[in-house]
C-alpha positions in Angstrom: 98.1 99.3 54.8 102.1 99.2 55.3 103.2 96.7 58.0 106.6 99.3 58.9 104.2 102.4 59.3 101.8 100.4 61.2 105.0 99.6 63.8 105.7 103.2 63.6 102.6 104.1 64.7 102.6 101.7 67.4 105.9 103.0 68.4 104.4 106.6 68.6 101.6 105.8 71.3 103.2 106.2 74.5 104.2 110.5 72.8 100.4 110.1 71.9 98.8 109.2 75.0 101.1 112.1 76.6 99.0 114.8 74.1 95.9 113.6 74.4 96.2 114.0 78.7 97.0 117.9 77.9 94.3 118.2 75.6 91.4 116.9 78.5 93.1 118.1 80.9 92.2 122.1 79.3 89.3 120.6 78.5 86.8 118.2 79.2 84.7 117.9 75.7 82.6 116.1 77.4 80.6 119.4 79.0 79.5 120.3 76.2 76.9 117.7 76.1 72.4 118.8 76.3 70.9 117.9 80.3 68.5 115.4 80.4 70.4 112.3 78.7 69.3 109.1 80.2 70.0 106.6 77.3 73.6 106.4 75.6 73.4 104.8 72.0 76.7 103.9 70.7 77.3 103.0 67.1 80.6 101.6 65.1 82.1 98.6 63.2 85.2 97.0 64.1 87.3 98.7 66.8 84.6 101.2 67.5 82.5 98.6 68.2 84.6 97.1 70.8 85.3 99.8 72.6 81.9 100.9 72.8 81.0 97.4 74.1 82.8 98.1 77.2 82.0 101.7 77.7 78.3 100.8 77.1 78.6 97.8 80.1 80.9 100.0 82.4 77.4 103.1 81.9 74.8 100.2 82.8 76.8 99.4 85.9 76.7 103.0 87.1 72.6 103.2 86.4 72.7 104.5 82.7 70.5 102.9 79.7 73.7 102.5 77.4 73.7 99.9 74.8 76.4 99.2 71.7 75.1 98.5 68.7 76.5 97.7 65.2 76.4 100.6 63.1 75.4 98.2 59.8 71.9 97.6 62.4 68.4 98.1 60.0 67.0 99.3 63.0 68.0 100.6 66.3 66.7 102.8 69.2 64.3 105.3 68.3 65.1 108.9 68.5 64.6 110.9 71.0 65.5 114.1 72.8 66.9 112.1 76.3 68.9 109.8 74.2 72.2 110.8 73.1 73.5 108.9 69.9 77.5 108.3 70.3 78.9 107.3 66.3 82.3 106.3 66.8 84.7 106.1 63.5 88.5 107.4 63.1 88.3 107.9 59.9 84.8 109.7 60.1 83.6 108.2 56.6 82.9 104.6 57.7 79.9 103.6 55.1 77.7 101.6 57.9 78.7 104.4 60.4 77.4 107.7 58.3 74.5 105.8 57.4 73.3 104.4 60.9 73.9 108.6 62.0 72.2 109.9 59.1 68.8 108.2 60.8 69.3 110.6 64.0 71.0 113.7 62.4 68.9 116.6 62.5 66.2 115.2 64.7 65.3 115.4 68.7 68.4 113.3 69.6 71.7 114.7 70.1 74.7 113.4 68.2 78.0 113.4 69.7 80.6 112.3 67.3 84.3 110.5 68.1 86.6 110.7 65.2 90.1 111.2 64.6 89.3 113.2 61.8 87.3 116.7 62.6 86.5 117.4 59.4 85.2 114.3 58.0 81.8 113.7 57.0 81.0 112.3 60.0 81.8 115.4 61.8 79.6 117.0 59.6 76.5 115.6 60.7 76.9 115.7 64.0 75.7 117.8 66.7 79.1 118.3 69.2 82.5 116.4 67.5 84.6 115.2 70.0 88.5 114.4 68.5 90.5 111.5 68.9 93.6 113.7 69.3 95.7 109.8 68.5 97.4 112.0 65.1 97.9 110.0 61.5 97.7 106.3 61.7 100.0 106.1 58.6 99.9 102.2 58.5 96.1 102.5 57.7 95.2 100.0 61.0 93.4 101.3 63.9 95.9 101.2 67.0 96.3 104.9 68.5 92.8 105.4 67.7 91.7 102.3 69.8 93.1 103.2 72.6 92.1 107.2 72.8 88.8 105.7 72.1 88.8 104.0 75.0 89.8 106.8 76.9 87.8 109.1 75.5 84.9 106.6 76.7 86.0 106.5 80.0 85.9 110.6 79.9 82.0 110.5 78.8 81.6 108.0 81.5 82.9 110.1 84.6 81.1 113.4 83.0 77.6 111.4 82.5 77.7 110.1 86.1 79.2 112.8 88.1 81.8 110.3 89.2 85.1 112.0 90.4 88.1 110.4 88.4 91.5 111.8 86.9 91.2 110.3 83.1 94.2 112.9 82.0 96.3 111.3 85.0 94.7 107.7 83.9 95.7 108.2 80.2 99.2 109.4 81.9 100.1 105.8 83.6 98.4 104.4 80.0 101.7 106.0 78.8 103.9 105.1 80.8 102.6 101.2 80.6 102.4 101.7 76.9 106.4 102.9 77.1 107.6 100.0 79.6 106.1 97.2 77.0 108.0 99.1 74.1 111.4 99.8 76.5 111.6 96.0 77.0 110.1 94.7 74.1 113.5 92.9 72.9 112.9 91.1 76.6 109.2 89.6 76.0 108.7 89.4 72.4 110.8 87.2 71.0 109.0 84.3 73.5 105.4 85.8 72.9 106.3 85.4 68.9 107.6 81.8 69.4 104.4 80.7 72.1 101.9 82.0 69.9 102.9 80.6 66.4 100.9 77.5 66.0 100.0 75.8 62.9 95.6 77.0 64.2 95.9 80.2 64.7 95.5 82.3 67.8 92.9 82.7 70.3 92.1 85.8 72.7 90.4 85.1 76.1 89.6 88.2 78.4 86.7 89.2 80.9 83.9 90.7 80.0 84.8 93.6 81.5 87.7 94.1 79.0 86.6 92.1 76.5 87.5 94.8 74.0 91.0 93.4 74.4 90.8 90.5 73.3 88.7 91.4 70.5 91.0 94.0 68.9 93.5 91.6 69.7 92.1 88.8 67.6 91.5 91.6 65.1 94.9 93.0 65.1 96.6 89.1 64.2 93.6 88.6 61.1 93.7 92.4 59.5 97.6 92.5 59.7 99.5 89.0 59.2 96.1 87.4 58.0 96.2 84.7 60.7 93.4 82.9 61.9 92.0 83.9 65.1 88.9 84.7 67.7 88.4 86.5 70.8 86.1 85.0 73.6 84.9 86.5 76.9 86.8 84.1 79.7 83.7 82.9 81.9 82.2 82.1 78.2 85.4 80.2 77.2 84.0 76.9 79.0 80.9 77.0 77.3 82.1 77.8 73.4 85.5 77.5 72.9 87.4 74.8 75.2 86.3 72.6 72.6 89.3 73.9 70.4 91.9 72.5 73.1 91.2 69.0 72.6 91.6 68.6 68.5 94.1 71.8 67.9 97.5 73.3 68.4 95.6 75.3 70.6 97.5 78.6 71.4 95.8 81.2 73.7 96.6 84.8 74.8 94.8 85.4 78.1 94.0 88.9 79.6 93.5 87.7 83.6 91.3 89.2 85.5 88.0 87.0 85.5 86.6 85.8 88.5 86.3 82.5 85.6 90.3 82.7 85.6 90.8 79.5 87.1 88.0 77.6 85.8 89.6 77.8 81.7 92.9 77.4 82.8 92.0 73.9 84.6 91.1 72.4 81.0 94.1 74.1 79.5 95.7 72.5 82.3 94.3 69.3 81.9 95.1 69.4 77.4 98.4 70.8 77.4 97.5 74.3 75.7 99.6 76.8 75.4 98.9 80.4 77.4 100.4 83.5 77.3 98.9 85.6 79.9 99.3 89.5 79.5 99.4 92.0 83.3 99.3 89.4 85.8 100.3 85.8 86.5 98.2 82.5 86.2 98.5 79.3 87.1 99.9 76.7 85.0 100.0 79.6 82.1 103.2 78.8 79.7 104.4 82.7 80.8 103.3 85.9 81.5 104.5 89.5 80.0 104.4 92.1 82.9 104.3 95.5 82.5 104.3 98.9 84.4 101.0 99.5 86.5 99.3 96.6 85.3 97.2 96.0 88.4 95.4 98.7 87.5 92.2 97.5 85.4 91.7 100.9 83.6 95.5 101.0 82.9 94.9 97.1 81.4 92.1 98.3 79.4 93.6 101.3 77.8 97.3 99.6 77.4 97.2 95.5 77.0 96.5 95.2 73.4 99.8 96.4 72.6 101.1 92.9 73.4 99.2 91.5 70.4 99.4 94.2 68.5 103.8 94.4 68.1 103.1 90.2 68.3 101.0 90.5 65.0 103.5 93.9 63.9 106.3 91.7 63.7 104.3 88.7 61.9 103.4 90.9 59.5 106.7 92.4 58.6 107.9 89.1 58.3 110.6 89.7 61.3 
């Protein structure tokens, strides 16, 4: 892990993004997958986790059995020939990851693999590879690959329920979102660096919807400057984590959105916390970053990270 690489490659997504909208828009990978699926089984660890999380919730809501489940699991869904097993792993030799798939590989389920690396030994056990197209993440932390997961997710999503949506012309305004934080980074940063260094650590609040974002965020601030921090799901917030605000520094970065908006911010309001908010304005939040499309949900979900992400860059790098 190299903290300059990593902001290179964080740098690099917007150029990224742009690639990975050719590539689905020649081809959907997606088509390639057996009739007859009715359940989705997604395992990962980490990132892929998250990001299957939403997918997996986003399926349920259009009628799919879809669940997300941690690859390190004893035991999961049985096989079976309608069930389509999704591993999800950049690197394609995740321990937990090849294990959990060697349970399904070769039997009546189907395997459909996302990695960024085709011929990993993850690739090798599955029936249809589907790439990450997100290129080398040379500072050894999972950012690019995140997001085309994401994307990628979105993809299976439209192709599995007939529904009619652009992803290459989504993953397009991702880009351009992705370059307008970059663009005016020197604008934002420096106050997002200065609200969110507290002496407790940092805490990430989105909706369930999204809460992929707030989990790779809290990742992102513990796997790269080694700062405390945890990710909560905002309607949740009431019930497990406004605790925090009335014995810490507490210092939140909020992804808006919930119908539960309101209801956290009124105890941040009534302790004194501290808020960033990241695509939209709140309420008594201390500020908000803005950013190019971000009243688009799908856009949010596939570019909102990045906040945290340079936030934790620059912590780490020691800038």
């Amino acid at each position: 892990m190299n903290p300059e690489l990593h902001l290179s490659d964080l740098l690099a997504k917007p150029e990224a993004l742009r690639r990975l909208a050719a590539a689905l828009t020649e081809d959907d990978p997606f088509l390639a997958l057996p009739e007859g699926i009715t359940r989705v089984l997604f395992l990962g660890m980490g990132s892929s986790r998250y990001a299957a999380g939403v997918a997996a919730l986003r399926l349920r809501a259009a009628g799919v059995d879809a669940y997300a489940d941690y690859a390190s699991a004893a035991a999961t869904y049985p096989a079976g020939r309608d069930t389509l097993v999704v591993p999800i792993s950049a690197t394609g030799a995740s321990g937990e990851t090849l294990d959990a798939t060697a349970r399904y590989a070769g039997g009546p389920s189907p395997v459909a693999a996302l990695t960024n690396a085709t011929s990993s030994p993850l690739a090798e056990a599955a029936d249809l590879v589907i790439p990450m197209h997100a290129g080398e993440e040379r500072g050894g932390v999972a950012c690019r690959t995140f997001q085309h997961t994401l994307a990628l997710l979105l993809l299976m999503e439209a192709t599995l329920t007939g529904r009619d949506r652009d992803v290459p012309a989504l993953v397009r305004r991702a880009a351009e979102a992705t370059s307008d934080l970059l663009e005016r980074a020197d604008a934002w940063l420096p106050q997002a660096l200065e609200l969110l260094d507290g002496p407790h650590g940092v805490y990430t609040v989105a909706p369930v919807e999204r809460l992929s974002s707030a989990e790779q965020s809290a990742l992102m601030f513990r796997e790269g400057p080694r700062r405390p921090a945890d990710a909560c799901e905002t309607g949740d917030w009431s019930h497990v984590d406004v605790y925090l605000t009335k014995t810490l520094d507490y210092r939140a970065l909020l992804y808006p959105g919930s119908r539960y908006d309101d209801q956290a911010m009124d105890w941040v309001r009534r302790r004194g916390s501290t808020v960033l908010t990241v695509g939209a304005e709140v309420p008594d939040a201390t500020a908000a970053v803005r950013y190019r499309h971000d009243g688009d949900p799908e856009v949010a979900l596939l570019t909102e990270t990045l906040v945290a992400e340079l936030v934790a860059a620059h912590w780490w790098s020691g800038r």
